[in-house]
Each structure stands twice: as structure tokens, then as C-alpha cells.
C-alpha positions as CSV (number, residue, x, y, z in Angstrom):
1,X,183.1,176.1,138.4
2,X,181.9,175.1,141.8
3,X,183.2,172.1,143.0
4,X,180.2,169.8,145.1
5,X,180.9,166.3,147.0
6,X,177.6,164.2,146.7
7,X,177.5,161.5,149.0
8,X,174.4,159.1,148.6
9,X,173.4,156.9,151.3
10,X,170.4,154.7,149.8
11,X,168.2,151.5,151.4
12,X,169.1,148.6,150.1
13,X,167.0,146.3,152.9
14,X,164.7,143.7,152.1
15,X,161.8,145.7,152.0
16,X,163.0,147.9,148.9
17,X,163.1,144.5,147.2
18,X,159.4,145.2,146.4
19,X,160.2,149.2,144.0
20,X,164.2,147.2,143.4
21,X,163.4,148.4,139.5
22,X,162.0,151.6,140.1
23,X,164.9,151.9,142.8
24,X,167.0,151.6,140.5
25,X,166.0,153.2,137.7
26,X,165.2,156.4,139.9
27,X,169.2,156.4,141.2
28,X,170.4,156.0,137.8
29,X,168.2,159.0,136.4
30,X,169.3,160.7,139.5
31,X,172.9,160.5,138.1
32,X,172.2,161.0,134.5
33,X,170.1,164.6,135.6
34,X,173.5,165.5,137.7
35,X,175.6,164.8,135.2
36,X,173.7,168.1,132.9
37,X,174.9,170.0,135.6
38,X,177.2,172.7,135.1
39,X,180.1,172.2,137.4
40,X,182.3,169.7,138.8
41,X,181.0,167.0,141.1
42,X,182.4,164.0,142.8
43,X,180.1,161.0,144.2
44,X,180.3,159.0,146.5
45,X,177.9,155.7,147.6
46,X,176.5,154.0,150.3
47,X,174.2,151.2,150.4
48,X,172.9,149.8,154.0
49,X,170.5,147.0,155.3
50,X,172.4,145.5,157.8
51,X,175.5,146.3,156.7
52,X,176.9,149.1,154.8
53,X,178.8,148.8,151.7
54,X,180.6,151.5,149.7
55,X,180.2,151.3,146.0
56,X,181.7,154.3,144.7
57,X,184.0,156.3,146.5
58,X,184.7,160.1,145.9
59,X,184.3,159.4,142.3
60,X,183.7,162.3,139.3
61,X,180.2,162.0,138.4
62,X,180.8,161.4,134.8
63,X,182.7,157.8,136.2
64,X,180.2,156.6,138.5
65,X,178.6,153.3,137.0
66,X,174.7,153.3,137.3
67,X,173.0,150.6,139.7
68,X,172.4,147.7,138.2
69,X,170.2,144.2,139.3
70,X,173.5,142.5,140.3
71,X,175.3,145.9,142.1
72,X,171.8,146.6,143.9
73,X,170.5,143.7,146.0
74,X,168.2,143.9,148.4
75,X,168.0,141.9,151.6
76,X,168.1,142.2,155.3
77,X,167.1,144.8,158.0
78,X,167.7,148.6,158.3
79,X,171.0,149.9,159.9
80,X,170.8,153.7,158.8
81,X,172.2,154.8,162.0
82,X,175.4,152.7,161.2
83,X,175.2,153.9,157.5
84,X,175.3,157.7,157.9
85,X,177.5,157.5,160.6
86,X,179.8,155.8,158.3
87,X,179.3,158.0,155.6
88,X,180.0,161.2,157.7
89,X,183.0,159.6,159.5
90,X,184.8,158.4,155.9
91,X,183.9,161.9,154.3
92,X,185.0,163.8,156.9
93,X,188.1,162.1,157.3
94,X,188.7,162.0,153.9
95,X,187.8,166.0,153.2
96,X,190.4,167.2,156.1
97,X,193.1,165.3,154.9
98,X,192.2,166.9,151.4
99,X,194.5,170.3,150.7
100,X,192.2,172.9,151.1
101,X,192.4,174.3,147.6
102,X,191.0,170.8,146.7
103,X,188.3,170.6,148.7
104,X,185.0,170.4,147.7
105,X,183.0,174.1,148.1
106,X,179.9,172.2,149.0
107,X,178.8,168.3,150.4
108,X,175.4,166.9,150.2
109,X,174.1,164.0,151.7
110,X,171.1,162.4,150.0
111,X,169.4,159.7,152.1
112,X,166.6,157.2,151.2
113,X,165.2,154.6,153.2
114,X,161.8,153.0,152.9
115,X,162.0,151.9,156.5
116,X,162.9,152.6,160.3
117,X,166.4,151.8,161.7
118,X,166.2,148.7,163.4
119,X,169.6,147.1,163.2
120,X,172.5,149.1,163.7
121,X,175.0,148.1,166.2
122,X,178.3,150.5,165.6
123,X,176.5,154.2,165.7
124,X,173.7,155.3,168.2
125,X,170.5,157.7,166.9
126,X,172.3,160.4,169.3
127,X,175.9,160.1,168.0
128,X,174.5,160.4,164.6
129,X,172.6,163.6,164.9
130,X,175.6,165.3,166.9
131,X,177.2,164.6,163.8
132,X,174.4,165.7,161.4
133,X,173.8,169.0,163.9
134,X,177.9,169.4,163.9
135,X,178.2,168.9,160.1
136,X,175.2,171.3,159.5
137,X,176.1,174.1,161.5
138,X,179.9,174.2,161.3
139,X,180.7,172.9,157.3
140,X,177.5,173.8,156.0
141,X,176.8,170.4,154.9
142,X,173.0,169.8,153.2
143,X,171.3,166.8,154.1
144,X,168.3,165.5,151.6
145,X,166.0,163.0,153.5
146,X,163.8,161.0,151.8
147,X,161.3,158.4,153.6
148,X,158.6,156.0,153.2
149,X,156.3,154.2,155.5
150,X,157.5,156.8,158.5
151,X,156.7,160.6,159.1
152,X,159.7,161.8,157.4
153,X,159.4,165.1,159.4
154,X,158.8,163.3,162.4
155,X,162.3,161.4,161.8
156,X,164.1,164.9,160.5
157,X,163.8,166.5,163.8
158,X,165.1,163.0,165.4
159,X,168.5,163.5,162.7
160,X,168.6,167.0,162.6
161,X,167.8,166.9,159.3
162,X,166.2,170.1,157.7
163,X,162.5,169.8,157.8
164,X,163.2,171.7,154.5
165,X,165.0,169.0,152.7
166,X,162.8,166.1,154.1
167,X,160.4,164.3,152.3
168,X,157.9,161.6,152.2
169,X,157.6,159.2,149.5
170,X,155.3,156.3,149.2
171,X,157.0,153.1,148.8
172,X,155.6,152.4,145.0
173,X,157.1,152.4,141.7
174,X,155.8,155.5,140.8
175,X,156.6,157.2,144.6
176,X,160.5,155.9,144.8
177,X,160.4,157.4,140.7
178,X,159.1,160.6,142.2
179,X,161.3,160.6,145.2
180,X,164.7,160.5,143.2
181,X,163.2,163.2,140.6
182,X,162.6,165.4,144.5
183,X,166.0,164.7,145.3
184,X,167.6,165.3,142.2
185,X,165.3,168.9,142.1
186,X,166.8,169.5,145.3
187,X,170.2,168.8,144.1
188,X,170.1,170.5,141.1
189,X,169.5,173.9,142.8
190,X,171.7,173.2,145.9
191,X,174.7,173.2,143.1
192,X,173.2,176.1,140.9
């Protein structure tokens, strides 16, 4: 069994207060269609507006406790910068101190945001895609980016995202529902 490291970094501004249910629901369908998934996964989670806040740490997917109205508030700005760069920084970290029989065979990032960084203050758009490009080209890491009210293509090419794995989503009930069913598509076959 292949062994993937999932690490989800999701908007939780102010402005996702408006799809919070569908938000929600979409995540937690997200983890329920994972967990049919043959093979061992871990999990980790990130939530950012402007702050970031880990909720789940390497975790096995079957453990991971779905979002819920009190564990997913929404409030605040946008600091994605600060959020992946986080993310990568603990992962990475966390991965190379691992023993390398334990490691996980593949990581995948899956972003969403619903909005433009506009608040981060501890990583800069340049550091962050370094990291991305680095990650990308030297682990093999797989980034799924998902985005509303902003070209998401426009904003891969600024991350080095994957123009691939990037998507737009419009920032309804039914488009956050369709974006986590994307990402969880994308998922799916990324650990087939």
C-alpha cells in the first residue's frame, strides 16, 4: 500500500463566511471520499485568514475529525502567503526528520481560498513559490489549487502551482460543493 501525506491548507477569512456550510460540508465529503481509498494516508490541516492555525497534524485519515461550525470560523483577512509557507516549512521539517522507510511515498497540498492574499506578514509571494518550485521539482510534491473571485491560472503561474491542478470555483454553495468534489477527483487519482 502506498503511503500519501495530505496536507490541506483551506480559507477560513471572512469572506468564506458567506458558503461557511457548504465549506464545510464540501471538506468533510472531501475526507469521507479519501477515506474509500485504498491505501494508507495521513492528513494534515491548515486554516488561514490572518493567522494560521493547525487543526490536525500528520493525522491517519480514518482519525481526522470532520469541520464542524465551532472548529470552522470564519473571520478576518487573507494571509495565504504565511499559510503555505507554514505548511511547507512544518511538513518538510517534519518529513526529513521522519526515517526514510517511514516516509510518506507521495505529499499533496490542496489549497482553497476564495480570495487574494492581502495580509501576510511572516512569508513573501517570492519565498513561497521558491518553495513551491523547490518542493515541485526536487520531492515531487503535487499542489491542488483551487480559487474564487481571482484567475486561478493567473495566480498558479504567480505560486508555481501546476496550471494542471488549478482551478476556478465560483464562491457559491453549489461552486465551493463542486470545488472540494474537483479536488477530491484530483486526489483520488494522484493516490491511485
Amino acid at each position: 500500500m502506498r503511503k500519501t501525506e495530505i496536507v490541506c491548507v483551506i480559507d477560513n477569512s471572512g469572506s468564506m463566511g458567506l458558503i461557511k456550510t457548504d465549506a464545510i460540508g464540501g471538506f468533510n465529503q472531501f475526507i469521507e471520499d479519501q477515506r474509500k481509498v485504498e491505501g494508507e494516508a495521513v492528513v494534515s490541516i491548515y486554516l488561514f485568514n490572518q493567522g494560521v492555525t493547525q487543526i490536525a497534524d500528520c493525522m491517519d485519515l480514518e482519525d481526522v475529525e470532520l469541520l464542524t461550525e465551532d472548529t470552522y470560523t470564519t473571520s478576518g483577512m487573507t494571509a495565504m502567503n504565511d499559510a503555505l509557507g507554514k505548511a511547507m516549512d512544518e511538513t518538510g521539517n517534519r518529513i526529513l526528520k521522519t526515517k526514510a522507510d517511514k516516509r510518506p511515498e507521495k505529499v499533496i497540498f490542496c489549497v482553497l481560498t476564495d480570495g487574494e492574499e492581502n495580509a501576510s506578514t511572516e512569508y513573501t509571494l517570492t519565498h513561497v513559490k521558491d518553495q513551491i518550485r523547490h518542493r515541485r521539482v526536487n520531492f515531487e510534491w503535487e499542489f491542488v489549487f483551487l480559487a474564487a473571485n481571482q484567475d486561478a491560472l493567473e495566480t498558479a503561474k504567480d505560486y508555481a502551482f501546476s496550471p494542471k491542478s488549478s482551478f476556478n470555483f465560483e464562491a457559491s454553495a453549489e461552486g465551493v460543493r463542486d470545488a472540494y468534489a474537483n479536488m477530491s477527483s484530483y486526489v483520488t487519482t494522484a493516490r491511485s
